[in-house]
N, C-alpha and C positions, 0 to 999 in steps of 0.2 A: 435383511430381515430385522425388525425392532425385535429388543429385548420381550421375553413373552409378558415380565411379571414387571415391566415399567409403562409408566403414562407419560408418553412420548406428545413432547407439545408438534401443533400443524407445521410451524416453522423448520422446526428439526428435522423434519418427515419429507418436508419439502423440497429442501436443502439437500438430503442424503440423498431421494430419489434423482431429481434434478442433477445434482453434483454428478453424482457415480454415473448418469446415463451420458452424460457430456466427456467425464472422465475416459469412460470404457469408447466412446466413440472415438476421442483424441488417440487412445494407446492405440487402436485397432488401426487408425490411418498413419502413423509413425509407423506400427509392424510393417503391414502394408508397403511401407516405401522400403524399409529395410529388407524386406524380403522379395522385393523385385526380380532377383539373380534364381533364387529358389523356385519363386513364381512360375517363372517361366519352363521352369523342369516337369512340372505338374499339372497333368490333366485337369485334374477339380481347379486351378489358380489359372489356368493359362491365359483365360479372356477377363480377370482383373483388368479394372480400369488403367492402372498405373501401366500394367504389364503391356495392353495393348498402344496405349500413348493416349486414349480418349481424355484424359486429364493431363495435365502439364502436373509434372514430382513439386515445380513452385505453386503451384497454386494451390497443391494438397497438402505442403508443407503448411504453407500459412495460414490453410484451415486448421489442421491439426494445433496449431499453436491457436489460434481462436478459441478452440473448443476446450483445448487446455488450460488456459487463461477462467474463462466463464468457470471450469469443473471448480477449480482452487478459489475460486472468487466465491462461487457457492456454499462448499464447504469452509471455508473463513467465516463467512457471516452467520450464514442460517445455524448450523453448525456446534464442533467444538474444535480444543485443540488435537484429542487423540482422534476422530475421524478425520479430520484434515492430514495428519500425520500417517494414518493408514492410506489414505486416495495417495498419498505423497509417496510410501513404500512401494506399495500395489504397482502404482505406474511404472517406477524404476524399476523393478524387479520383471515386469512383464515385457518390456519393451525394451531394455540392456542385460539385464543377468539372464532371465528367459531365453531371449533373444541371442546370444550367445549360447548357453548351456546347450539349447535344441541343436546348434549346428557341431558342439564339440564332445557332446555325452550323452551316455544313453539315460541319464537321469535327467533330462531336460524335463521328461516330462511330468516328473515328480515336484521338480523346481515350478513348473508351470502351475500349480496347485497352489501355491503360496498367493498368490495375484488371484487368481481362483476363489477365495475363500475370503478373499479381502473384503468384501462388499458385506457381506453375511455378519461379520466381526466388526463392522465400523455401524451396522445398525444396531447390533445390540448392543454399541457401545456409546450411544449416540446421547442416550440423557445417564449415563455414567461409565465412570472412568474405573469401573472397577474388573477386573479379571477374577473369571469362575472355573469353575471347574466345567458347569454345562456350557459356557460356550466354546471349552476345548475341544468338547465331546463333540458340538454339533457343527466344528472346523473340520474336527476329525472326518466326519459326515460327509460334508464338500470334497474334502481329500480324497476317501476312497471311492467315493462315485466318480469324481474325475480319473479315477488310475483307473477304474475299468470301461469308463467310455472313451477315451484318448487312448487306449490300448485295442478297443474295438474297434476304433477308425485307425490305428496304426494295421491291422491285419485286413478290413477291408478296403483301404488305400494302401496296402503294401508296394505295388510296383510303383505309384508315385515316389514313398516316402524314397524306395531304393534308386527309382530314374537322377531325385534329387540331394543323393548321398546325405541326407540328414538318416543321423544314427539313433534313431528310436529302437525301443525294445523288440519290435517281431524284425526289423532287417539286421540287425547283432545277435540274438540272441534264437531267433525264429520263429514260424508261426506258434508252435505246440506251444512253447514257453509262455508264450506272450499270452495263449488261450486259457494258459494255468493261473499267470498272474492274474486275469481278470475274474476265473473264482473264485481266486483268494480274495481280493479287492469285497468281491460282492461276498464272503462269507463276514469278512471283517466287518464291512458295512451292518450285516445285520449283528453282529455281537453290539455294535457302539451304538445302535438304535434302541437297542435292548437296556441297551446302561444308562443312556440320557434318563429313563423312566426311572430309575431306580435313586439316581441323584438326585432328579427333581421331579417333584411331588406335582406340579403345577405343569412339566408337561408330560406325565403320565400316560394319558391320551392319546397323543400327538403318538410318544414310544409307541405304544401296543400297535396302532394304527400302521404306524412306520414301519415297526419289526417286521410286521404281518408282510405287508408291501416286498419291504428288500428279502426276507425268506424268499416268498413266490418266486420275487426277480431271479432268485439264486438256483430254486428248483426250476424255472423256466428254459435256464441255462443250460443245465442241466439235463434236463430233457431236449433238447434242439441238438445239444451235442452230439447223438450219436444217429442225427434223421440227416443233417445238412451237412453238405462240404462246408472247410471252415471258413472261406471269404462271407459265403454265405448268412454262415452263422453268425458271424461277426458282425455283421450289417442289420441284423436282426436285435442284436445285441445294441447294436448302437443307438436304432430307434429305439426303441425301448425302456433306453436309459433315458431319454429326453422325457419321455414319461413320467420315470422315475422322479426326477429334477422338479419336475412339476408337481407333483406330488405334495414333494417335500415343500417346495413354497406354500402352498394351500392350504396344507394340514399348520405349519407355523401361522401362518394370517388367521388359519383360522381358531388355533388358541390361544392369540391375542388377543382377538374381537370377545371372546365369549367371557375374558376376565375381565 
């Protein structure tokens, strides 16, 4: 997402879209081949390509390095240095330190939030180099909506995540817990949607708009909780957040367009 209160030239715009769509395609066919052994434990992954053999691991290796190649090429030219440098974190972290943390801690999937949030941070940083305070707040943003929908798919894919001993928070710690962290997640969410407005004057709007939003999401939650069993709810939760996500992109494009 571009910065709200900069005039982002075509080329920049082009470059970070392009870059980051190429980027995130490259890391997700590297995950993919690294998580093969996983794959295979898990229902939702079992008929991946890789997993069933319809792809040869070389000929999706050497896509993935294509695709990574073009991301970083993108981001060099169109570009600057600190978005190149974020696609360059982003990748490693999602695809080695991620990629790790998921199979050895139950904080993987906080770590997984870092790569998350990278794309969000390299547009608003795309015609400057400077760090704010608002685009901590609207990291912040991406952070806890990810802890509560990767938390909601950890409780509605619970028997995958435990068929494939990866230690996410609902199979260490269990469903109830996991169903608390995620309204905490979604109450945090709206305290920081609440704060962006109060920091910045310019996106005011977007706040009010947004609070309003994740409150609902939280009272929704809230209310579901004591109608549905929690696979259930959890599933409920997870669409819902995708929503959310959308949301949040919209109301940002849309008060860029109207400055």
């Amino acid at each position: 997402m571009v910065a709200v209160n900069l005039q982002i030239q075509i080329s920049h715009l082009v470059g970070l879209i392009l870059g980051t769509a190429f980027l995130i395609a490259s890391a997700c066919v590297f995950n993919n081949y690294l998580d093969i052994e996983i794959d295979q434990k898990m229902q939702r992954t079992a008929k991946r390509q890789l997993v069933t053999g319809s792809i040869k691991i070389k000929n999706a290796l050497i896509f993935a390095l294509i695709l990574g190649l073009i991301a970083f090429i993108l981001l060099a030219v169109l570009t600057n240095l600190v978005v190149f440098l974020i696609g360059l974190i982003a990748f490693i972290f999602y695809v080695i330190i991620y990629g790790y943390f998921k199979r050895h801690s139950i904080y993987g999937t906080l770590i997984g939030t870092i790569p998350g949030a990278a794309s969000l941070a390299a547009g608003y940083l795309t015609n400057s180099n400077h760090l704010t305070l608002v685009l901590g707040l609207l990291v912040l943003i991406m952070v806890f909506w990810q802890l509560a929908h990767f938390y909601a798919i950890s409780i509605y894919r619970y028997d995958d995540y435990r068929q494939a001993s990866l230690p996410v928070w609902s199979v260490i710690k269990g469903v109830i817990k996991t169903k608390n962290q995620i309204i905490l997640n979604q109450l945090l969410l709206v305290i920081v949607s609440l704060m962006v407005g109060l920091f910045a004057r310019q996106l005011r709007y977007f706040s009010l708009i947004f609070t309003l939003i994740t409150l609902s999401w939280l009272i929704y939650s809230l209310l579901l909780a004591s109608r549905y069993k929690i696979k259930l709810w959890a599933k409920k939760i997870f669409v819902s957040s995708l929503i959310i996500n959308l949301v949040f992109i919209l109301l940002l494009i849309f008060n860029f367009l109207i400055k």
